[in-house]
C-alpha positions in Angstrom: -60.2 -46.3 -47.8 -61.8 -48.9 -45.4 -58.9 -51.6 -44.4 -60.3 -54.7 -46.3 -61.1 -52.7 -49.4 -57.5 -52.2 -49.5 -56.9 -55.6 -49.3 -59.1 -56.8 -52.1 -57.4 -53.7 -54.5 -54.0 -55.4 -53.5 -55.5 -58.8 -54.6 -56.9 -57.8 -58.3 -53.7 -55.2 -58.6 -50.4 -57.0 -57.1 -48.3 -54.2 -58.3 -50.4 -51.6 -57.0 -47.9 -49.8 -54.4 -49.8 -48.8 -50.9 -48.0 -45.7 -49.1 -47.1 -46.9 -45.7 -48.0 -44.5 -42.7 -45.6 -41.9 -42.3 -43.2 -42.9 -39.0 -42.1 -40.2 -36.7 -38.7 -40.7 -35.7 -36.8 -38.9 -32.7 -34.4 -35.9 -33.7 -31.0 -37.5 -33.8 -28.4 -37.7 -31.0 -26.0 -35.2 -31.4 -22.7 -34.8 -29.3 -20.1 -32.6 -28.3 -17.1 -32.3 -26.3 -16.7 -28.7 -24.6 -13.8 -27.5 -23.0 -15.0 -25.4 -20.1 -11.4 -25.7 -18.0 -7.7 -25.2 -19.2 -4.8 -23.4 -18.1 -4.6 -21.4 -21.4 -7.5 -19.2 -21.4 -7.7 -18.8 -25.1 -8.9 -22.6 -25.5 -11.9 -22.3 -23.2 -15.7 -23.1 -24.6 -14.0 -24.5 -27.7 -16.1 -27.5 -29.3 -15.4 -30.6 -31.2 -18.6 -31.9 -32.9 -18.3 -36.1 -32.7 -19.5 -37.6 -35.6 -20.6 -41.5 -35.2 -19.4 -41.9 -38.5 -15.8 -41.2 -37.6 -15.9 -43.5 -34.9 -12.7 -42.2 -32.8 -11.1 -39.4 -31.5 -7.8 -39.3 -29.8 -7.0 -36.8 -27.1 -3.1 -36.4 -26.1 0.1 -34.2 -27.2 0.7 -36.0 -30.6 -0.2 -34.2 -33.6 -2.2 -36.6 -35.0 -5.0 -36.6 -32.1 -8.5 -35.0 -32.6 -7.9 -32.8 -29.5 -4.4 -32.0 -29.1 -3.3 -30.6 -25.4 0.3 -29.6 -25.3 0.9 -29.8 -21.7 3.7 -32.2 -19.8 0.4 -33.9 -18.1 -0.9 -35.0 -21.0 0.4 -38.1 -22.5 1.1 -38.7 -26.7 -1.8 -40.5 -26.6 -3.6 -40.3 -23.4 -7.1 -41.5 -24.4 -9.9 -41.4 -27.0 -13.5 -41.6 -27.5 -15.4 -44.6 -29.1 -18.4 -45.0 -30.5 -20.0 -48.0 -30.0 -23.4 -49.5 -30.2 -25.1 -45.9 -30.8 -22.9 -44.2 -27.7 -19.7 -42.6 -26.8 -17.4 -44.3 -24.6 -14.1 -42.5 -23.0 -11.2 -44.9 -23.0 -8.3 -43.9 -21.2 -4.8 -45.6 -23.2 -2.8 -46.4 -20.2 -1.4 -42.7 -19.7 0.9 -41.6 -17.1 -1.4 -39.6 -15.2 -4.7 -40.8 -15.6 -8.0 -39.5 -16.7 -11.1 -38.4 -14.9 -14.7 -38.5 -15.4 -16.8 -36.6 -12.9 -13.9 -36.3 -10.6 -12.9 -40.2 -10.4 -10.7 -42.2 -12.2 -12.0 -44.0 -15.2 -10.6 -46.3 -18.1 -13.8 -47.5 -19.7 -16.5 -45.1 -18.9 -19.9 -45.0 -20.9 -20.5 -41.1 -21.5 -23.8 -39.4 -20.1 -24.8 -36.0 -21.1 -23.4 -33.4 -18.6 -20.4 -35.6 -17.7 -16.7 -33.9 -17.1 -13.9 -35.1 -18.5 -10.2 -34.4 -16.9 -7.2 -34.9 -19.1 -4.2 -32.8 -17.7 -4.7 -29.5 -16.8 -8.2 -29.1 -19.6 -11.4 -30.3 -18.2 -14.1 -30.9 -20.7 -17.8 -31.0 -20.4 -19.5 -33.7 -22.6 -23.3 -32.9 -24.1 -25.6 -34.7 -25.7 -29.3 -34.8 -27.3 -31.7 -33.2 -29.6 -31.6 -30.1 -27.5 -27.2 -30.0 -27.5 -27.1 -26.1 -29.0 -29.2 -24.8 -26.3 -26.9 -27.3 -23.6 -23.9 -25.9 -25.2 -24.5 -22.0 -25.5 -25.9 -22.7 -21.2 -22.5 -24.4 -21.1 -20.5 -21.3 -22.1 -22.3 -19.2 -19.9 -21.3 -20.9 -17.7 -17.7 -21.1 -18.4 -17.4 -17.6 -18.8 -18.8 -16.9 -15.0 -17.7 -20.3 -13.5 -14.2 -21.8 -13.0 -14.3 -25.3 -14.8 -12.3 -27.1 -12.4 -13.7 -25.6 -8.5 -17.1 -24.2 -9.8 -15.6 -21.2 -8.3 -16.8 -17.7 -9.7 -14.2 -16.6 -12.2 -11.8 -13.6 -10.5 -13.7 -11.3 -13.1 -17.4 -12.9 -12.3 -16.2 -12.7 -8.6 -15.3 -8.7 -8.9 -18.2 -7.8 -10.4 -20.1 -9.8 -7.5 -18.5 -7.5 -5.0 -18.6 -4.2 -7.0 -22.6 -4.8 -6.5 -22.7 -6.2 -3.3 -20.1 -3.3 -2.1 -22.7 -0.5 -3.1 -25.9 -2.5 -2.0 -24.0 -2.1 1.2 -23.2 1.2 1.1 -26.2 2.4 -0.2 -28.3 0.7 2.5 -25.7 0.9 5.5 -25.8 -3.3 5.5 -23.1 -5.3 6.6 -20.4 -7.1 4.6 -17.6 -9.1 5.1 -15.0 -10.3 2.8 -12.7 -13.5 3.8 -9.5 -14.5 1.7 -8.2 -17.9 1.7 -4.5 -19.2 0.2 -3.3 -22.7 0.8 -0.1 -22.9 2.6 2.9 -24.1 0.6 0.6 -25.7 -2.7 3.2 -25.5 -4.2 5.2 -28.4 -2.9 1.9 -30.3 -3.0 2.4 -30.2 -6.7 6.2 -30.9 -6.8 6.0 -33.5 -4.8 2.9 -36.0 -6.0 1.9 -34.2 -9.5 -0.8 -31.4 -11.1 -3.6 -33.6 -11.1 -3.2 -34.5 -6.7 -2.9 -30.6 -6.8 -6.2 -30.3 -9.0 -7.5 -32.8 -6.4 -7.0 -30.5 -3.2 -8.6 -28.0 -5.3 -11.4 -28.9 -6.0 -12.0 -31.0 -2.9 -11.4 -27.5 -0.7 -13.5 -25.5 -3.3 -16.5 -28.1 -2.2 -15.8 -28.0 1.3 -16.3 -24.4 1.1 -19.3 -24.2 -1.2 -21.0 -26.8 1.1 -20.6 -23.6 4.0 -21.7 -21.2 1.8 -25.4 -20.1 1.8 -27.1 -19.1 -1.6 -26.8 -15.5 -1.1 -23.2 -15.7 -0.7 -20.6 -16.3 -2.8 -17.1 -18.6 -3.3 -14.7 -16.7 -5.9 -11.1 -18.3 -7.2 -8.8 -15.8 -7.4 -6.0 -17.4 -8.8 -4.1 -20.4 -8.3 -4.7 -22.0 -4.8 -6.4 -18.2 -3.5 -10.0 -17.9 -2.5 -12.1 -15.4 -1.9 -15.4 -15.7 0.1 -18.0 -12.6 -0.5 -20.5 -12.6 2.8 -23.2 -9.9 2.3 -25.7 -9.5 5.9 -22.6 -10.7 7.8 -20.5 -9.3 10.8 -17.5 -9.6 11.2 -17.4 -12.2 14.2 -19.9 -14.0 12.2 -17.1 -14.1 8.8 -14.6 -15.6 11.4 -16.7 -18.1 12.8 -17.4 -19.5 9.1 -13.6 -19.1 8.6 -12.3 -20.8 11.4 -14.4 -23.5 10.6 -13.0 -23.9 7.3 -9.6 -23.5 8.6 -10.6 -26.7 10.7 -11.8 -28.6 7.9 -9.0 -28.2 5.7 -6.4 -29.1 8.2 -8.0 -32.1 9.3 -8.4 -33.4 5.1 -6.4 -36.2 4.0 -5.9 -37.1 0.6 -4.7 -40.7 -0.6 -2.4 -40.3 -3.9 -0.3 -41.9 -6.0 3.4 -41.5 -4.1 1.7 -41.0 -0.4 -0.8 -39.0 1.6 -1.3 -35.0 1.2 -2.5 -32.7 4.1 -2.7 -29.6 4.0 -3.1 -26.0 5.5 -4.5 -22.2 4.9 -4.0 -19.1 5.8 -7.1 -16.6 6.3 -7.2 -12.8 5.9 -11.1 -11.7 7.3 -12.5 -8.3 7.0 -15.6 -6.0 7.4 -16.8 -3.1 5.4 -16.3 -0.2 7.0 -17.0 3.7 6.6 -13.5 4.8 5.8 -13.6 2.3 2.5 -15.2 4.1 -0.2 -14.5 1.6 -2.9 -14.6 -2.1 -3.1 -10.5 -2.0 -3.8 -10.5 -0.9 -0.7 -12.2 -4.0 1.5 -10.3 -6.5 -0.9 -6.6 -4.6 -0.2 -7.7 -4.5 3.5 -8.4 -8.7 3.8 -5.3 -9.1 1.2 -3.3 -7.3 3.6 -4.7 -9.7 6.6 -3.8 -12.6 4.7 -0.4 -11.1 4.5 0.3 -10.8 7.5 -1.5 -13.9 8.5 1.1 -16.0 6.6 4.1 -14.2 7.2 2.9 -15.1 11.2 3.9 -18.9 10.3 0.8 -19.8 8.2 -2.2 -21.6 9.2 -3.5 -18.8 10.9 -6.1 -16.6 11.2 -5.4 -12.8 11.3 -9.1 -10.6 10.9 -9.4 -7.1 11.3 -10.3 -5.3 14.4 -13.8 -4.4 14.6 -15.0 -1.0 14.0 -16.0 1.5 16.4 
């Protein structure tokens, strides 16, 4: 019906209803927080939906938060989401220790899609958008390859990394070296200025490694404050060039935290495949044993294994 034949219908016929044009509207906004890091194992790639109509969601060790963390990091009520104006905000309640978004500390933060959240020892990753099941099944994949809190591999994604590298190697008679990293006395890092300075070191001497690294090689956490550093097409004098270099780096960091300033050194074990070793276990004892013997030398040192003949 032509516009202004409408018009005069609507003037004879007042009550006459006219169908308005159907309106597209956007998909709505959903959100989730994902916990991609904690120290119990069980807990990670667990989701809380966030519903707008709720409005708040406490995080801390009471019962009566959303998202409970029973760790002695975590305060009773250590911060909460809030939804305001059509988006999620993360505000921390003056905890104890502080909470981190995208590795900085943060009070009031407006959340972004993709954004990490720290709260004790449990990192979680924060998605949003029309698109958030396809953002959160990518999300646990890579949880379950990726440590949450280095962006490490995992020690099982790592092993499986050097199973296939180890027979590439083999099969093809190509080089590979292996280099294993521990930070020397961590533990007193932690002691003495708290878990999250410790999480700090971390993850700052998990990026100063990855920023080394080349694509085809890979940076695996092996536990606690141990690294491993896979390096297929590589010597060995060429492994212990990259290793004293990060043995350089690291001891020449300085961190600013609460209760003083943290330096820190590491201990390197560096090996090369060789013909005796018929099975990855066997190039992984060899550099473990190197790292050994590295630290029972006094630490910050460098012990690699004599080239083959």
């Amino acid at each position: 019906m032509p516009l202004e034949s409408a018009d005069r219908l609507r003037d004879t016929e007042p009550n006459l209803p006219l169908s308005p044009a159907p309106v597209s509207r956007p998909p709505p906004r959903l959100s989730s927080l994902v916990i991609v890091h904690s120290n119990d194992l069980r807990e990670v790639c667990r989701r809380l939906e966030l519903d707008p109509a709720v409005g708040r969601y406490g995080i801390g060790r009471a019962e009566s938060c959303a998202v409970v963390l029973d760790h002695p990091r975590v305060s009773r009520a250590h911060a909460h989401l809030e939804w305001r104006d059509g988006e999620w905000w993360l505000v921390d309640d003056h905890s104890r220790n502080g909470t981190l978004v995208n590795d900085a500390a943060a009070e009031v933060c407006h959340l972004a899609s993709g954004d990490r959240i720290q709260v004790g020892g449990t990192v979680f990753k924060y998605i949003a958008g029309s698109d958030i099941e396809g953002q959160y099944f990518a999300t646990i994949r890579t949880a379950m390859i990726t440590d949450g809190l280095t962006r490490a591999l995992t020690h099982a994604a790592f092993r499986e990394r050097l199973d296939g590298e180890f027979r590439r190697a083999r099969r093809y008679r190509r080089p590979l070296s292996l280099v294993l990293i521990d930070l020397d006395y961590f533990k007193l890092v932690n002691d003495s200025f708290g878990h999250l300075a410790g999480d700090t070191v971390l993850r700052d001497v998990a990026g100063m490694i990855l920023s080394r690294v080349r694509r085809e090689e890979s940076l695996g956490r092996l536990g606690g404050e141990e690294f491993a550093i896979l390096l297929p097409e590589t010597e060995l004098a060429g492994a212990q060039v990259l290793a004293r270099d990060l043995q350089d780096r690291i001891r020449a960091a300085r961190w600013e935290v609460s209760g003083g300033t943290v330096n820190i050194t590491a201990s390197f074990g560096v090996v090369a495949l060789t013909a005796a070793m018929a099975a990855p276990e066997g190039l992984l004892e060899r550099a473990d044993a190197l790292l050994y013997a590295a630290k029972g030398a006094g630490r910050n040192r460098l012990v690699a294994a004599e080239p083959e003949a």
